[in-house]
N, C-alpha and C positions, 0 to 999 in steps of 0.2 A: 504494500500500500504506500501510496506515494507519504513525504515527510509530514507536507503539509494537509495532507487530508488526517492524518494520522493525528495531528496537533489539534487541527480540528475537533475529530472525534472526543479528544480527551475533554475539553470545552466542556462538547455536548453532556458528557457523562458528567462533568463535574457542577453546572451551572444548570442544565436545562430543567425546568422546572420549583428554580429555586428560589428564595426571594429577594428583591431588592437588597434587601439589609445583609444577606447574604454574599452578592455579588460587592460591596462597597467594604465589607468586613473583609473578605479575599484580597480587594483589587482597588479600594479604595475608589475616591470619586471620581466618575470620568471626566474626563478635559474637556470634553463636547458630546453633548445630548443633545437630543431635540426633543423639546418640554421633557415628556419625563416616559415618553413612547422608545425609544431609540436612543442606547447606549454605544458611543465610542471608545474603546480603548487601543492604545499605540505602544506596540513592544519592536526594541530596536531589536533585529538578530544581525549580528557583524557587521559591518561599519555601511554599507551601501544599501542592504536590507531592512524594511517597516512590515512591521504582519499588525493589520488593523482588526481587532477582534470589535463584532458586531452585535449588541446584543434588542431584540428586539420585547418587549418592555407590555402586558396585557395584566392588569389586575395586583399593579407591582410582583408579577415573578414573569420568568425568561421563558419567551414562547419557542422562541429561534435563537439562532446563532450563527452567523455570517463570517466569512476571515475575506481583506483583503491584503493581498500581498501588493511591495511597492519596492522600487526599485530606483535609486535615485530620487526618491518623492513621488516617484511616477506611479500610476496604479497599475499592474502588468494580471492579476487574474483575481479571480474571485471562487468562492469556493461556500456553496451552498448544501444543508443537506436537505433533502428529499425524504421526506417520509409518507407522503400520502399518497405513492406511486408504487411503495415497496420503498424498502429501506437503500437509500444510495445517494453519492453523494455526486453533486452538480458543479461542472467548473468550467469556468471562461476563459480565455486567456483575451486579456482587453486587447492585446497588440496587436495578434492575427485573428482577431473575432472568429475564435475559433470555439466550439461547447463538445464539452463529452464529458461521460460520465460515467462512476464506479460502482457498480452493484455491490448490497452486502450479501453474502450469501450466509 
């Protein structure tokens, strides 16, 4: 499984379903929200690398969780998981607008 899906996954299992108070006791308060729907978080991995953890915000707990990868500051993919299709997870690469995606089996 690729690194970033794999970082992903761990997220999901650690935050999904959880609550607000929970994510800010973890991770502290995010930099940028929007109102109190949509949480942003920004971990630098090695000096050129941003992975943007995304967390999406219903009833103060985490419905979703989003990662976007950056490169230079740039956004180069995205990385969604799927569960109402079957369990798997969705990725973009913004560069070459290109989509595919990993079944969990």
């Amino acid at each position: 499984m690729d690194q970033q899906v794999q970082k992903l996954a761990n997220f999901l299992i650690k935050y999904l379903g959880k609550t607000i108070n929970y994510v800010e006791e973890q991770l502290g308060k995010p930099k940028t929200f929007t109102g109190s729907n949509i949480w942003f978080y920004r971990f630098r991995r090695k000096i050129v690398f941003q992975d943007e953890i995304v967390f999406f915000i219903e009833n103060k707990k985490v419905i979703d969780i989003a990662m976007i990868e950056y490169l230079f500051g740039i956004p180069t993919r995205n990385i969604f998981y799927q569960s109402k299709e079957g369990a798997r997870f969705e990725m973009a690469n913004l560069l070459s607008k290109k989509k595919y995606s990993i079944t969990i089996i």
